[in-house]
C-alpha positions in Angstrom: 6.4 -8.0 -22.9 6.4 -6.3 -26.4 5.9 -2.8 -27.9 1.6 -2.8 -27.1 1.2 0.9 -26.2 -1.5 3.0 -28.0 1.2 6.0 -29.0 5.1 6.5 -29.5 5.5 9.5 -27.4 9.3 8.5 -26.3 11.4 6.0 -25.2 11.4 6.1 -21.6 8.4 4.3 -21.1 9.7 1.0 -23.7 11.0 -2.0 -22.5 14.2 -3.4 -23.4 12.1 -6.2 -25.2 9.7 -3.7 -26.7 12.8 -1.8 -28.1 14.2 -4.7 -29.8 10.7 -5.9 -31.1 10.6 -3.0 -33.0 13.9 -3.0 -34.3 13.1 -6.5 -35.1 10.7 -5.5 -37.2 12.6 -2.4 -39.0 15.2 -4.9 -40.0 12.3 -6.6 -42.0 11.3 -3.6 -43.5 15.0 -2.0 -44.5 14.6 -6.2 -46.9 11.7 -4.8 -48.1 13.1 -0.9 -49.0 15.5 -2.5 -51.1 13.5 -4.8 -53.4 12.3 -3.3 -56.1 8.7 -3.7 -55.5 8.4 -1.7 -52.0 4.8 -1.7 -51.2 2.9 -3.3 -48.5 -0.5 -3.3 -47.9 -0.5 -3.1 -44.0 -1.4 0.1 -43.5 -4.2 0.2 -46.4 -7.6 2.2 -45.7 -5.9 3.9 -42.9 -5.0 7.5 -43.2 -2.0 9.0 -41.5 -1.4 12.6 -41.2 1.7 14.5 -40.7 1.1 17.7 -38.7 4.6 19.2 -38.3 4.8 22.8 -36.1 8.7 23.1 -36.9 10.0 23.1 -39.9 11.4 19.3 -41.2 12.7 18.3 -44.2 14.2 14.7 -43.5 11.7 13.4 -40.7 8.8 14.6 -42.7 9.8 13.1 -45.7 11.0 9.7 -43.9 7.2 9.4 -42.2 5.4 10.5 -45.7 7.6 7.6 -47.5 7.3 4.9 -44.6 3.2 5.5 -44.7 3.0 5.5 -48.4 5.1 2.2 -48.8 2.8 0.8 -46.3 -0.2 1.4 -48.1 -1.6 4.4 -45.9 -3.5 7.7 -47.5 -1.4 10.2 -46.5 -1.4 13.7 -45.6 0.4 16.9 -44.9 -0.1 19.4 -42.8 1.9 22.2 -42.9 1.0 23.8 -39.6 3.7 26.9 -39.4 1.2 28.2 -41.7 -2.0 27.5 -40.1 -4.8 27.7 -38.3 -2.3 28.4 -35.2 -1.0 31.8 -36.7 -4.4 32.5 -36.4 -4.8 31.8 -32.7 -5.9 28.2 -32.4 -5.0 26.7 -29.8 -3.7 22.7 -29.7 -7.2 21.5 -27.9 -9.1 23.0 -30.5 -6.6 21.2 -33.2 -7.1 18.0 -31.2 -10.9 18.4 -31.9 -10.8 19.4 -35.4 -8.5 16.4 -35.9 -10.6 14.4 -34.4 -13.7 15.0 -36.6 -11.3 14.1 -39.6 -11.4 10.6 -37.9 -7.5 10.1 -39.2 -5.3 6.5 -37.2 -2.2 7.8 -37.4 -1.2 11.2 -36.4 2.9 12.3 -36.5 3.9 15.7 -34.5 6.7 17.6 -34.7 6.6 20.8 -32.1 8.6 23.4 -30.8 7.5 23.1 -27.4 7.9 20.2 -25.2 5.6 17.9 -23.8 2.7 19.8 -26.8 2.5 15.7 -28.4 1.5 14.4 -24.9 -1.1 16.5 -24.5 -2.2 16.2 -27.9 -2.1 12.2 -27.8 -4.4 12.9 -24.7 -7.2 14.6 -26.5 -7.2 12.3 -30.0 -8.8 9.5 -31.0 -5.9 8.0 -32.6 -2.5 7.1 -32.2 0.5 9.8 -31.9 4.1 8.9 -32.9 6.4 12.0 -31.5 8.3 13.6 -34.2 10.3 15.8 -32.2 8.3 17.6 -29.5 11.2 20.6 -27.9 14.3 19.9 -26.2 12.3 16.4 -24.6 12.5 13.4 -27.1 13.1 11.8 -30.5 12.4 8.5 -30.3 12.5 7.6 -34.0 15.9 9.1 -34.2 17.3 7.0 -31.4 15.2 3.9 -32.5 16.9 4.5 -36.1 20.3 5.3 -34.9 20.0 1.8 -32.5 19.1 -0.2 -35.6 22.2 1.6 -37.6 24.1 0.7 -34.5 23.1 -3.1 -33.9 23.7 -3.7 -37.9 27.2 -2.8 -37.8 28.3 -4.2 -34.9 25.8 -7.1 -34.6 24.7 -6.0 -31.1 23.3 -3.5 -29.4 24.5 -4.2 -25.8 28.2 -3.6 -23.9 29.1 -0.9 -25.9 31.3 2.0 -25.4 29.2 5.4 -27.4 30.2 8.6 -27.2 27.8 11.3 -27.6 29.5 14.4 -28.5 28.4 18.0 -29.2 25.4 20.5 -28.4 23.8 18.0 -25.7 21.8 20.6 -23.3 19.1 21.4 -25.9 19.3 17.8 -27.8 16.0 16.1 -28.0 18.1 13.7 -30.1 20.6 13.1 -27.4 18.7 12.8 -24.6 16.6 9.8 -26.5 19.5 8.0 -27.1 21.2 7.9 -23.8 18.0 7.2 -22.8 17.2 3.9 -24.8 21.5 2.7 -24.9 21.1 3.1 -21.2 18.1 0.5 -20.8 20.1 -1.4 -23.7 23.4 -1.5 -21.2 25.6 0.4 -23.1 28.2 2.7 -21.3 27.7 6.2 -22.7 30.3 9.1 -22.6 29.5 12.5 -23.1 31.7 15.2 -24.5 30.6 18.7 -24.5 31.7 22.6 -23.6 30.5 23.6 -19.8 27.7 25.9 -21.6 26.6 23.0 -23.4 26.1 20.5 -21.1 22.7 20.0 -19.1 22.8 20.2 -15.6 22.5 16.7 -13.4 23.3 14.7 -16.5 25.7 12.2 -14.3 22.4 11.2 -13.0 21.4 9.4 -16.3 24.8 7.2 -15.4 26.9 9.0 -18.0 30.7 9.8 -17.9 31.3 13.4 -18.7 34.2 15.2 -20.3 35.0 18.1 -21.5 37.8 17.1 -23.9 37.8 15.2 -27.1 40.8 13.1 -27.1 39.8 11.7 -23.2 36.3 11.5 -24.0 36.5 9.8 -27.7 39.1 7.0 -26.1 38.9 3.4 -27.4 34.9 4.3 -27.8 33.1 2.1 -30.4 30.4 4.6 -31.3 31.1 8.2 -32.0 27.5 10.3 -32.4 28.1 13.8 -33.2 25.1 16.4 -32.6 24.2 19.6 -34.8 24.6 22.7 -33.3 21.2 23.8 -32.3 21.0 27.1 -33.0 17.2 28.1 -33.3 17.3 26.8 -29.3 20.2 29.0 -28.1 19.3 32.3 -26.7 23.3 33.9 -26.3 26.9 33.0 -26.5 26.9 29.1 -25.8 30.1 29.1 -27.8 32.8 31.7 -28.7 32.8 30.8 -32.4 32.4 28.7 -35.1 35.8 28.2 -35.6 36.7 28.0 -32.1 33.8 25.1 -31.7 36.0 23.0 -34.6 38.9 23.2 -33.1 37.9 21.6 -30.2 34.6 20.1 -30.4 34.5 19.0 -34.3 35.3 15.6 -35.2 38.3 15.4 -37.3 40.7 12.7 -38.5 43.1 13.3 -35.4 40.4 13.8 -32.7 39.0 10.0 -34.6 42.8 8.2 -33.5 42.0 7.8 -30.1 38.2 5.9 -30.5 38.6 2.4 -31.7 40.4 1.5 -35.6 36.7 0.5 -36.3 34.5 2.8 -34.4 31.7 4.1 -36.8 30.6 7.8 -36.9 27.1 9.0 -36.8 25.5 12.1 -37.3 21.5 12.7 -37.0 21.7 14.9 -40.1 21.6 17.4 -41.1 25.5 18.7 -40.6 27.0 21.7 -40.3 30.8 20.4 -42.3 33.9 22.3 -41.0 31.8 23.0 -37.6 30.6 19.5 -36.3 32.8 17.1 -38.3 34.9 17.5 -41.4 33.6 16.9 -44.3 36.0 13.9 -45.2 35.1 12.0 -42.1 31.5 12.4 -43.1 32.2 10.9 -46.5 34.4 8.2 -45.1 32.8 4.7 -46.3 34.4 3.2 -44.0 33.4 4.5 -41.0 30.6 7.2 -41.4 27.6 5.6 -41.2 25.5 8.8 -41.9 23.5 7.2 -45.3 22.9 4.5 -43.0 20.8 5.9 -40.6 18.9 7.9 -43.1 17.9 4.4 -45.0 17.0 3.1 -41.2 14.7 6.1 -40.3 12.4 5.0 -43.1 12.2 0.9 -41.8 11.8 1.8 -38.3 9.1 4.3 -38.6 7.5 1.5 -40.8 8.2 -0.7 -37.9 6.3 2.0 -35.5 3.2 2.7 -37.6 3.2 -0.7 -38.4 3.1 -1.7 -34.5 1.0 0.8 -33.8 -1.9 -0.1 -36.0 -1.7 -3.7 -34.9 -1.9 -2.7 -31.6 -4.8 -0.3 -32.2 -6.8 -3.0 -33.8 -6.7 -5.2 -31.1 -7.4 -2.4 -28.4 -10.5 -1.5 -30.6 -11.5 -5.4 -30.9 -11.2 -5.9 -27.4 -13.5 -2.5 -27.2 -15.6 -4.3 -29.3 -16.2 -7.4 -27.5 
């Protein structure tokens, strides 16, 4: 069975075959970013609106772009700014939205678990932008499509997810969706920034880069998250490098033709050097950014299908 839900609120509740359906689809639309006429018409006379309660400069920008190309009418919200300084609370949003009568509705927000409630209480559909430390799942559908287009599958292989894991929405989406894909996934992180139970997910843990980072074919690097830490998850900066940023020697012991990724955007000298970053050969950082804006084609695209039918079916 295929990608039919009504929302995108994560990946755990996607099939493996939903998954690839969409990435399927994304491939399609990464042909179509390219040419020099990008427009569709899919999306036309539907209006998608971007309500974003963090701050975003590359997710916002990727949705804006993927509903414009598609033909939607397409707004902004800028909600840090809003009616919720003033005390509203996220039913009353949900109301006011819905008296907009918008299809498409993309939320970013600070706390997690806010999108599911919100996607409760709309008429439309909700794609998650980012909802706390809980899930990503455009950013782990966009990094699997990066990740299946330059190694030609997305199955049996060895990733390592390194860095800030414990308050990763990004991280735990991906181990979540290269788990159900059967990939093994290593993670590398200090003590302080490692969640608690993660061996349950069916990852290898390690503390140290060179073990970790061994004959791996897929190295994923996190941003610190800063704005989520609340006291000294790491002595310093420096310190954080040494051990824990990706450098050329730390790179020897993964694969001679292991890519690097990065979900952007990165902290050079702290994360990963800036000449790995830049490497053509292995970073494929510009990669994923290209990706994000196909697969959340792919998902809106998917979504308004789907929608259609539901409200056909409604119909009849």
């Amino acid at each position: 069975m295929g990608f039919t839900d009504k929302h995108l609120l994560g990946i755990e509740p996607l099939s493996p075959a939903a998954i690839s359906e969409i990435l399927d689809l994304a491939d399609s639309y990464v042909d179509l970013n390219r040419r020099s006429n990008k427009h569709s018409d899919v999306l036309a006379s539907l209006t998608q609106i971007n309500m974003f309660f963090e701050n975003s400069t590359r997710t916002q920008a990727s949705f804006e772009l993927a509903g414009k190309r598609l033909g939607a009418d397409v707004m902004n919200m800028a909600m840090q700014a809003s009616s919720i300084k003033k005390g509203e609370t996220l039913i009353d949003t949900a109301l006011t939205l819905n008296a907009m009568h918008p299809d498409l509705l993309v939320v970013r927000h600070p706390q997690s678990g806010a999108v599911d409630l919100l996607a409760q209480k709309v008429n439309c559909s909700v794609l998650n932008a980012g909802d706390g430390r809980h899930e990503h799942p455009t950013q782990a559908l966009l990094d699997a499509l990066t990740i299946r287009r330059a190694k030609g599958r997305l199955h049996r292989l060895s990733i390592a997810i390194c860095g800030d894991i414990a308050h990763s929405r990004v991280a735990r989406s991906n181990i979540i969706l290269l788990g159900k894909m059967e990939n093994r996934i290593r993670l590398i992180a200090p003590p302080t920034l490692m969640p608690s139970g993660i061996a349950e997910f069916g990852c290898e843990v390690y503390e140290d880069m060179h073990q970790g980072l061994q004959d791996v074919d897929v190295v994923m690097m996190l941003r610190l998250q800063r704005e989520r830490m609340d006291g000294g998850f790491i002595p310093s900066e420096r310190e954080y490098y040494h051990r824990y940023g990706l450098d050329a020697q730390k790179l020897k012991a993964a694969k001679d033709d292991a890519i690097v990724m990065h979900p952007g955007p990165m902290n050079r000298g702290v994360e990963i050097d800036g000449d790995i970053a830049d490497d053509i050969n292995r970073s494929v950082i510009q990669d994923q950014v290209e990706m994000g804006v196909a697969v959340r084609m792919a998902a809106m695209d998917l979504l308004a299908r789907n929608r259609k039918m539901q409200m056909s079916e409604g119909a009849a």
